[in-house]
N, C-alpha and C positions, 0 to 999 in steps of 0.2 A: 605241535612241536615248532611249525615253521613262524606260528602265532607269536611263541613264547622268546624264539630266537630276536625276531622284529620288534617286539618289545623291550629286549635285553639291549640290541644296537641303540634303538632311540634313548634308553636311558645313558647309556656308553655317550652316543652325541650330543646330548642334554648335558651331560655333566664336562663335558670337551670345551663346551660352549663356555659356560659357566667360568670355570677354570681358565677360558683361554680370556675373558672379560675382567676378572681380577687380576688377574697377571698385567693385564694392558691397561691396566683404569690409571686414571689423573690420579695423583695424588693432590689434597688442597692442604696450604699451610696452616695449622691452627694457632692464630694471632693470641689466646689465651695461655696455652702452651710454650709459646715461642719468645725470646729475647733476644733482643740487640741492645747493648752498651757499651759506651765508652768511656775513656778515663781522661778528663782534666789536668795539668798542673797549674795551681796560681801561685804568685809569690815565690814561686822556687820549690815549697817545699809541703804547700795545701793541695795534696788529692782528693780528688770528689768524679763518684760514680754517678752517670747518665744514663738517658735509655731512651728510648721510643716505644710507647706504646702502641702504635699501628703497622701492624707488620700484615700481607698479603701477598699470595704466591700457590705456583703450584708445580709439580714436576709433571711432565707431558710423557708422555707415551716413547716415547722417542731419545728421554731421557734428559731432555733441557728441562733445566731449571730457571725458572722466574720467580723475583721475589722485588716487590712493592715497597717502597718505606713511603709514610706518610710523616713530613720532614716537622711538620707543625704539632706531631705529637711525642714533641721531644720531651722528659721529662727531668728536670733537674731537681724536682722536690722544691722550687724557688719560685713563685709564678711569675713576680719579673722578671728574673734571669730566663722564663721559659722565653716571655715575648719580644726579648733583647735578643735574642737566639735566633727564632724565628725571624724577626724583622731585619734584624743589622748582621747576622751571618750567613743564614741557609736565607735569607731572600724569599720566605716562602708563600708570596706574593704572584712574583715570578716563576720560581722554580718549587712546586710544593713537593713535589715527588722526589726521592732516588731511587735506582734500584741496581740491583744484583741478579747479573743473570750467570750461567754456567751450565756446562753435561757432563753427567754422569754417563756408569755403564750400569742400564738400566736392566742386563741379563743379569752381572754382577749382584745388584742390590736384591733381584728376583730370589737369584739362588741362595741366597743368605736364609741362613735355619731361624726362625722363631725366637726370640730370646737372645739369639749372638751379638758379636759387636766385631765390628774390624777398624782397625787405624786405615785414613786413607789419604791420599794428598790431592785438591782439589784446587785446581784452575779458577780463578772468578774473574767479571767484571763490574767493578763498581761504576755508576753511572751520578755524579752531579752537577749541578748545573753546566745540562749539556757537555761537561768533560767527563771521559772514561779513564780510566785507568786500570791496568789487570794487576792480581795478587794469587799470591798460594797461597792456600792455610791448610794445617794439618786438622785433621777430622776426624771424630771418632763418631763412627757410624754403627746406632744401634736397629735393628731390625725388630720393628714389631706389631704383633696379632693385628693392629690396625695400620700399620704405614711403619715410620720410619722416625728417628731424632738423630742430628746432626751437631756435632757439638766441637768447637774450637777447643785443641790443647794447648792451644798456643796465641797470644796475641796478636793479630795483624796491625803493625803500624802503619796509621795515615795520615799523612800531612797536610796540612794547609795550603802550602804552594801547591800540592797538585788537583786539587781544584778551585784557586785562586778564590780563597778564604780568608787571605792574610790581611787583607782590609778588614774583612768582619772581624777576627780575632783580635787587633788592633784597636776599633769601635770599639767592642767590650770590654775591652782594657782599660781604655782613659773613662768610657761613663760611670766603671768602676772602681775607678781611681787604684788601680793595680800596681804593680811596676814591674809584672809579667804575667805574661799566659802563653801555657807551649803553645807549639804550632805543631806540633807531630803529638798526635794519641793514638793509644792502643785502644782497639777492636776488637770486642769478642761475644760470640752468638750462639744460643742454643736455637735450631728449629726443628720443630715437629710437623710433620709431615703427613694426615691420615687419609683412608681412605672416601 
């Protein structure tokens, strides 16, 4: 009997274990999964969709969130326009990286059921060349079997001046012989998140 009790606990603390190891684990971003884009005006009145294909991050234990852009895998569908981009805006020579860091409440996301979703509103700081800047964005936060997706309902506007762009934006204007490019685009990002 006292055999069968001892056995019953260890499995009781096995599985505590277990349990208490999922609940705390990193989450890693999955860059396949995951978007970032942003929206152009040229001309006044030509939009055209962007993106970044390398995205990298994880949420910690603790509830911060870190997330990676790889600035050189910008994509515009255009492969000049890619390395006019890289070269004469994001400078991604000098400054190859941005990133987004932020925390959650990582009890919060725990107790979220399987399948659910909740609207949330989320602090961030964007990070480029060496300037930060913080932003809200409304989120909708789904909870699932492997982690988690985070998905912007709303656009975050970012400007130019506030990471001192307005030369690059400017560059791409006259080599493109333009006779405008905004300096304020809208931002918006799905990421997944698994275990």
């Amino acid at each position: 009997m006292r055999a069968t009790i001892r056995i019953f606990q260890c499995l009781i603390f096995s599985g505590l274990l277990i349990a208490s190891a999922t609940a705390s684990a990193q989450w890693t971003l999955s860059n396949e999964a995951s978007t970032l884009s942003f929206v152009t005006v040229k001309a006044d009145h030509v939009a055209e969709v962007h993106t970044f294909d390398q995205l990298s991050g994880a949420i910690g234990e603790d509830g911060s969130v870190s997330i990676e852009i790889a600035l050189a895998s910008v994509n515009t569908l255009v492969p000049i326009r890619n390395e006019r981009m890289q070269s004469m805006l994001f400078e991604t020579d000098l400054f190859p990286r941005g990133t987004i860091t932020s925390q959650i409440n990582s009890d919060r996301i725990a107790n979220m059921a399987i399948g659910s979703s909740e609207e949330m509103g989320l602090d961030f700081t964007l990070k480029l060349r060496d300037l930060s800047r913080t932003y809200n964005a409304t989120v909708l936060v789904s909870r699932q079997e492997a982690g988690l997706m985070a998905t912007t309902l709303k656009p975050i506007i970012v400007s130019a001046e506030s990471f001192d762009l307005v030369s690059g934006v400017e560059a791409l204007r006259e080599v493109a012989g333009l006779p405008s490019i905004s300096r304020a685009v809208p931002v918006s990002f799905t990421v997944v998140f698994e275990d």
